[in-house]
C-alpha positions, -999 to 999 in steps of 0.1 A, spaced: 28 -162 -55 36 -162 -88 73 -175 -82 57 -207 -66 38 -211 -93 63 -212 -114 85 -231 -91 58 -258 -86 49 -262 -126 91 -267 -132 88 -295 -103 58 -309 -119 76 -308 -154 110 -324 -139 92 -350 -120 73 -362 -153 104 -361 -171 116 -380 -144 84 -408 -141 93 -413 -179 125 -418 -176 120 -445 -154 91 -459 -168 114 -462 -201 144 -477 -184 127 -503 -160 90 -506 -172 77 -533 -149 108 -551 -144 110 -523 -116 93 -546 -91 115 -575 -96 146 -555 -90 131 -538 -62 119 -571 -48 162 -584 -56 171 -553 -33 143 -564 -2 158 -600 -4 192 -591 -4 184 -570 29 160 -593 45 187 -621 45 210 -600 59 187 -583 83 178 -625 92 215 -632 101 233 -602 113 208 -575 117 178 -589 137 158 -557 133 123 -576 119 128 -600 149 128 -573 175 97 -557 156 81 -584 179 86 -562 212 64 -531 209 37 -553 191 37 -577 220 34 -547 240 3 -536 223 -14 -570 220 -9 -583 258 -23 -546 271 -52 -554 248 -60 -587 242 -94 -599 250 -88 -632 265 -62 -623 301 -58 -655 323 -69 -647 359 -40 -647 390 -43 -675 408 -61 -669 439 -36 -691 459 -5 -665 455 -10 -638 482 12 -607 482 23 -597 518 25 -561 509 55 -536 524 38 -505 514 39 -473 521 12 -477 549 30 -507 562 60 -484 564 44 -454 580 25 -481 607 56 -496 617 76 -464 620 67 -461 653 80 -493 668 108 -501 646 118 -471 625 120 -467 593 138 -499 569 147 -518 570 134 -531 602 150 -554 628 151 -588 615 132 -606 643 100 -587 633 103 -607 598 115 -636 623 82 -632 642 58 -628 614 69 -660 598 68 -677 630 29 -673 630 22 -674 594 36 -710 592 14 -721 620 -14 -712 588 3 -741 571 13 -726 542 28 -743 505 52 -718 505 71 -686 526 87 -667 495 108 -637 506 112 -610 476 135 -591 506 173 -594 496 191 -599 528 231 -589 520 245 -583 553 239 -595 589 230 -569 609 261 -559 632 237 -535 659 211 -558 660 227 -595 666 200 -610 683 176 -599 660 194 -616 632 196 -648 653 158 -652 662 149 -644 624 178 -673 616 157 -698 642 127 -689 627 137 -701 591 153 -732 604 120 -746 619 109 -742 585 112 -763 551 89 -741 530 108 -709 530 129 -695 500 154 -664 499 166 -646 468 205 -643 461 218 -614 434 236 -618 406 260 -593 404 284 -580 370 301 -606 358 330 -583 356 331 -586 396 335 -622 391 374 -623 393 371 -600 428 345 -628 442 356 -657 464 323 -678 464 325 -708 437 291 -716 420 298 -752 440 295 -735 470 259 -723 465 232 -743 474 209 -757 443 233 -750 416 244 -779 396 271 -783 367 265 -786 333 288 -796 306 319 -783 307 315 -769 344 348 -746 356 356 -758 392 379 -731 398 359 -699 389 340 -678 406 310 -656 407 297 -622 425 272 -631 438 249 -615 471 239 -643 495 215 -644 526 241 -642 554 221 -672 573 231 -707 582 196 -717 583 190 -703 547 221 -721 533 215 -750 546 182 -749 538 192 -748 501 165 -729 485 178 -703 474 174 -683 437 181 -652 418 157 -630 418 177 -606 391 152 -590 368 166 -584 329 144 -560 304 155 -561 268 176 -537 254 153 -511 253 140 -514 292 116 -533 292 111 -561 311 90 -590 291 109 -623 302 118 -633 333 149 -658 340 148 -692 342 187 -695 346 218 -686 342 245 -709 328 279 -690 343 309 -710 337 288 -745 333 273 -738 362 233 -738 365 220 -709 388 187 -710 389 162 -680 396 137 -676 423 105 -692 408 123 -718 392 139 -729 427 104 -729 444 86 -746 410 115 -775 410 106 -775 451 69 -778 447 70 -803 420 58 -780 389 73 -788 353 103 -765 344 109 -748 310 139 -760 292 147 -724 279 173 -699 302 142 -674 296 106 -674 292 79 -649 283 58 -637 310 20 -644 304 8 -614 323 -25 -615 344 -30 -580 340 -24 -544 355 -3 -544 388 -21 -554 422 -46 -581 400 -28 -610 427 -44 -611 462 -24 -588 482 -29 -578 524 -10 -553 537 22 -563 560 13 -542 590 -20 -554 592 -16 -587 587 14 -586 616 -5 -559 638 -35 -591 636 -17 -620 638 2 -607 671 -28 -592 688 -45 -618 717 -77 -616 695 -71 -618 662 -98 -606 636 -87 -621 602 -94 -655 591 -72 -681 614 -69 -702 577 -56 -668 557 -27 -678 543 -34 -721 542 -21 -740 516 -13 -704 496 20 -696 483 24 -661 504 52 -639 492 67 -612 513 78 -583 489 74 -543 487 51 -520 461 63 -485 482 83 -468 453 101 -455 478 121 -492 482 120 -483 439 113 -520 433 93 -511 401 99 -519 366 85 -510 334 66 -539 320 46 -539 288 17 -535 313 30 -506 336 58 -481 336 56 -486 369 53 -523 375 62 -538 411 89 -561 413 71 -584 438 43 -586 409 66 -601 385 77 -621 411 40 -637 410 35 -628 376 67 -655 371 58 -684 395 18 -683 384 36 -691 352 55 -719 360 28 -731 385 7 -736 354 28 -739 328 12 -711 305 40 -690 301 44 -678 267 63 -697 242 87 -676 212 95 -699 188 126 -684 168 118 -697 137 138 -676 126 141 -696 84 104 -697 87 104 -660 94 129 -657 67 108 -675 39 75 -662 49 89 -627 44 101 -635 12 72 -653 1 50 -622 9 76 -599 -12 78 -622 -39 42 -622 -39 36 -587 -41 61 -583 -66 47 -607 -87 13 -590 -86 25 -558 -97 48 -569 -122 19 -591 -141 -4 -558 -135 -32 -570 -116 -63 -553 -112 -55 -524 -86 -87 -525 -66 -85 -561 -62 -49 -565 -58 -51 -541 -30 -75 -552 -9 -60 -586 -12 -29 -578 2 -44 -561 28 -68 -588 33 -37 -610 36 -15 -588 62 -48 -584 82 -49 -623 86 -12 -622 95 -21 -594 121 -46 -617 133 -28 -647 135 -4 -632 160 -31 -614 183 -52 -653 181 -21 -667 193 -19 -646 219 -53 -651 234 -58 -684 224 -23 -702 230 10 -702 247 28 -693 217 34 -662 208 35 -665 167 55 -634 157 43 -623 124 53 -585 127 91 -585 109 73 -603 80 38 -578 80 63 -547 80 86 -556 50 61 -563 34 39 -532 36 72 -514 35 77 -530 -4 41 -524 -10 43 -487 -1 74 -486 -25 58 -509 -51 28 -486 -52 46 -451 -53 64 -465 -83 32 -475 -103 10 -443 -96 44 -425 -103 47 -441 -139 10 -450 -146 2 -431 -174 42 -441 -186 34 -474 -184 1 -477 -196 -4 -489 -233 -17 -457 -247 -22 -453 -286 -22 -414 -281 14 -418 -267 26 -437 -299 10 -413 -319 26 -387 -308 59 -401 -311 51 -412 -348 56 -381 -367 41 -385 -404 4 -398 -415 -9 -422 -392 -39 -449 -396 -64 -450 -364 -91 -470 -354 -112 -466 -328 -140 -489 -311 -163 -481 -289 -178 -513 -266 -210 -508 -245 -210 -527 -212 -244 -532 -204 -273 -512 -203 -281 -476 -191 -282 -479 -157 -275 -516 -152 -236 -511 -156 -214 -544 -146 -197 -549 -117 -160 -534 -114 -146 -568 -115 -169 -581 -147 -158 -543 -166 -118 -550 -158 -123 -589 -170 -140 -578 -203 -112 -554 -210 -83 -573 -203 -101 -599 -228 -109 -577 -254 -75 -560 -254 -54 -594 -259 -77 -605 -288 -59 -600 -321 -18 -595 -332 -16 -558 -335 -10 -536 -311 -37 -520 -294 -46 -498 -259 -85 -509 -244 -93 -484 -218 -124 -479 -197 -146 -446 -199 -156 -452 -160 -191 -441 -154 -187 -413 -124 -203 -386 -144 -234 -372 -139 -259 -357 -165 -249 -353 -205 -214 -367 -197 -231 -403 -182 -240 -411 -212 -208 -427 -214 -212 -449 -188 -193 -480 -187 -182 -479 -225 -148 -492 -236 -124 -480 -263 -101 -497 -278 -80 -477 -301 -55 -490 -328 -25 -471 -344 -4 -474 -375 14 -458 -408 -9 -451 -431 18 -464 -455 17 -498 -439 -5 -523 -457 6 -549 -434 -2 -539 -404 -35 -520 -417 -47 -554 -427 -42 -570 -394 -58 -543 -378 -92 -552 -400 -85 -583 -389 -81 -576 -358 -112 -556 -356 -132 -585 -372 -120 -608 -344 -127 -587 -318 -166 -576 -331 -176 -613 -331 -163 -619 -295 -178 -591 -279 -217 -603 -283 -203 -639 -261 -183 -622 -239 -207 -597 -229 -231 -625 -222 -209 -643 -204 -206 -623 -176 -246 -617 -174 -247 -582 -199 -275 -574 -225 -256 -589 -255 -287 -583 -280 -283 -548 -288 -268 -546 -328 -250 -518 -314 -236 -531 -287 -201 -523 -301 -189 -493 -336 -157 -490 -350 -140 -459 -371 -112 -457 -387 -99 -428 -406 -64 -410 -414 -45 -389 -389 -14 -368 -383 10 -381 -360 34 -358 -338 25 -330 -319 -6 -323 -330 -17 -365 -323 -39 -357 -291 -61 -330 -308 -67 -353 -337 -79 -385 -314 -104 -361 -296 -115 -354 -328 -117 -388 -339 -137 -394 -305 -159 -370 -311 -163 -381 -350 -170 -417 -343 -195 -411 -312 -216 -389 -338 -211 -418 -370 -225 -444 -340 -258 -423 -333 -259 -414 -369 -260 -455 -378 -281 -462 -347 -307 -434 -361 -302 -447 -396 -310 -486 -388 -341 -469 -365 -357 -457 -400 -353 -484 -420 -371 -506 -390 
């Protein structure tokens, strides 16, 4: 026990040692190099980094799984679900899947006689199906009596591309952009079915997360080679006539927690709608954009989404094409010198603050006022707009210099602060003190916080000689109360120094005729003779300086009441 005392009194002498070195060397110019260092790394972080950009991810996260305002699905996408029940109701007739094609063949066959906008399969179909020829034939019928059907293709690694013989030319609904290759080629996964490919409307359906696996975008397009490829939803928007984003991705505007979209189960809906007498609504699936798709995990079409680890891939599908349907997907601006500025505006700010040594109270809530608003901002945006205003990278650099900023100045307060005691003590010989004390306001009507720290701050830059005005704040209770909201201000010199002694009267003279105005002006009793004393006796400087101004304290407290009881008397 007595080891970490010890230990701990040795850290606590070190680490003073070590405040007052700084405080010595860098004073308040600490902020302004600090602030140098965060601009130097924000720049760089803003051109080769990207870290405060990607701060944007897990704060979208958070805001789209809470935000108040969540557009509803459209109740005109249906989900034709493969679930697990469909797959455990179907296992009797057709095993297990994938099933025989003509099933899908047949199920279409009756749907479209509903009329629908749209057939959209989320069912990759890679290979024809060698046991089953017939099958794959009847299904290939079906979709040719069709012109509302779409099929996805998958985009394979590009490294495959040199072992591929299909050229993007050769797919239906890509088109060339500038600078289009006409000799190379792409791996690519196509629907092995004349009808589809002639059909033409075909689209990826390749879902990519960001680098750290989650998926938030969804892809408009790929440009491979000059060639435009597009996905799934944008094949069936630029089919049904809805406006197309001009970006290769877009952010998803999510309608909320998986299974929000309308969604029947595939074995019932086929189980009704090849029964003699049907039981669901003849006009089910009329003018609705129905896409066929699986939430059994056992197919693992899941993906983690901010919303869900666990999110079905046929829900992004919808999640995608409600998008583009109504044209609320979410827009990220880059932005990126506006980012850039507003971060260093924010720093800059804050450094400015602490380096002109604003009041503490107010200076801190009004930074955090001010990164509450940015917070704000960016959570409005996402309820309220399309665009999704990323204001995290800026919010986080600048807490992170605030945090810094602040260590620093509680570190080296009492360093920093202008304290006659200090100068004392580092002025060996016979010294010349004066001390005033300042009563703001009456007992028990003391100022505001704000009115104390404006009064001070005036009162201490009155006058050319050096001086320290400090608050005695008014948290004690009983005897010690008494000096409530009173303020010293405290001058120090050699005794030897006529100079500086007379400014020091003057000073003091200055000072004693402002204080009666100033107090008034921010609504304080100003009519009290007594509202302010001074002292001013010898002292010896050094070591011993703290001792003497507790004494001198203590003297010129007791001289005050003497001259209050003394003037009492004589009235």
């Amino acid at each position: 026990m007595n080891a970490f005392v010890s230990f701990s009194r040795r850290l606590a002498r070190l680490t003073a040692r070590l405040t007052d070195f700084l405080a010595g060397k860098w004073k308040n110019g600490f902020y302004l190099y600090l602030a140098a260092l965060f601009t130097a790394l924000i720049v760089y972080d803003a051109f080769f980094l990207h870290l405060a950009a990607e701060m944007k991810q897990t704060t979208f996260d958070m805001m789209v799984r809470y935000r108040v305002i969540v557009p509803r699905p459209d109740k005109d996408i249906v989900i034709v679900d493969i679930n697990e029940a469909s797959l455990a109701a179907m296992a009797k007739d057709y095993g297990r899947w994938p099933w025989p094609r003509q099933v899908l063949g047949e199920f279409l066959e009756h749907v479209e006689r509903q009329k629908p906008k749209a057939v959209v399969f989320d069912i990759l179909f890679s290979d024809p199906d060698v046991y089953n020829p017939d099958s794959d034939a009847y299904f290939d019928a079906a979709v040719a009596a069709t012109d509302n059907t779409f099929f996805p293709m998958l985009r394979l690694d590009p490294a495959d591309d040199a072992l591929s013989q299909i050229k993007p030319a050769m797919i239906p609904g890509v088109t060339p952009l500038e600078g289009a290759g006409k000799d190379a080629t792409v791996a690519v996964v196509v629907p092995p079915f004349k009808s589809v490919l002639e059909g033409g409307r075909l689209g990826l359906h390749n879902i990519y997360p960001d680098p750290d696996g989650i998926a938030r975008q969804y892809l408009a397009y790929l440009d491979d080679y000059g060639w435009k490829i597009p996905s799934l939803p944008l094949r069936i928007a630029a089919e049904l006539g809805y406006a197309q984003p001009e970006a290769r991705r877009f952010l998803l505007n999510w309608r909320g927690k998986p299974f929000s979209y309308h969604t029947v189960s595939f074995s019932d809906v086929y189980a009704d709608l090849t029964s003699k007498h049907g039981k669901r609504p003849p006009d089910e699936f009329t003018g609705k954009i129905v896409i066929i798709g699986s939430t059994a995990p056992s197919l693992f079409d899941v993906k983690p989404t901010p919303i869900s680890r666990m999110h079905p891939g046929v829900e992004i599908l919808a999640t995608a094409l409600d998008n583009l349907k109504h044209g609320d997907y979410l827009r990220f601006p880059e932005a990126r010198f506006g980012y850039l500025l507003l971060t260093l505006a924010i720093v800059w700010a804050t450094a400015w603050g602490f380096y002109r040594g604003s009041g503490q109270d107010k200076f801190d809530r009004l930074f955090g006022a001010s990164q509450f608003i940015l917070i704000a901002v960016s959570y409005a945006s996402i309820n309220l707009t399309t665009t999704y205003i990323n204001l995290t990278g800026p919010v986080t650099v600048g807490l992170a210099y605030f945090t810094l900023a602040r260590m620093y100045a509680f570190a080296t307060r009492q360093a920093l602060e202008k304290s006659m005691v200090r100068t004392s003590r580092d002025q060996p010989g016979e010294l010349h003190a004066a001390l005033m004390l300042v009563r703001l306001g009456e007992q028990g009507r003391p100022l505001g916080a704000g009115a104390r720290e404006k009064i001070r701050k005036a009162l201490g830059k009155m006058g050319r000689a050096a001086n320290s005005a400090e608050l005695l704040k008014g948290r004690q209770h009983g005897l010690w109360g008494l000096l409530e909201d009173t303020l010293a201000i405290s001058w120090v010199c050699r005794e030897d120094d006529a100079d500086c002694r007379a400014q020091v009267a003057a000073d003091v003279a200055v000072i004693s005729q402002a204080v009666g105005p100033l107090l008034q002006k921010y609504g304080a009793n100003a009519d009290n003779e007594n509202i302010c004393f001074v002292h001013q006796t010898r002292m010896a400087g050094g070591e011993t300086a703290p001792a003497e101004w507790r004494a001198l304290f203590a003297e010129t407290l007791l001289r005050r009441d003497e001259s209050k009881s003394s003037k009492g008397d004589t009235e």
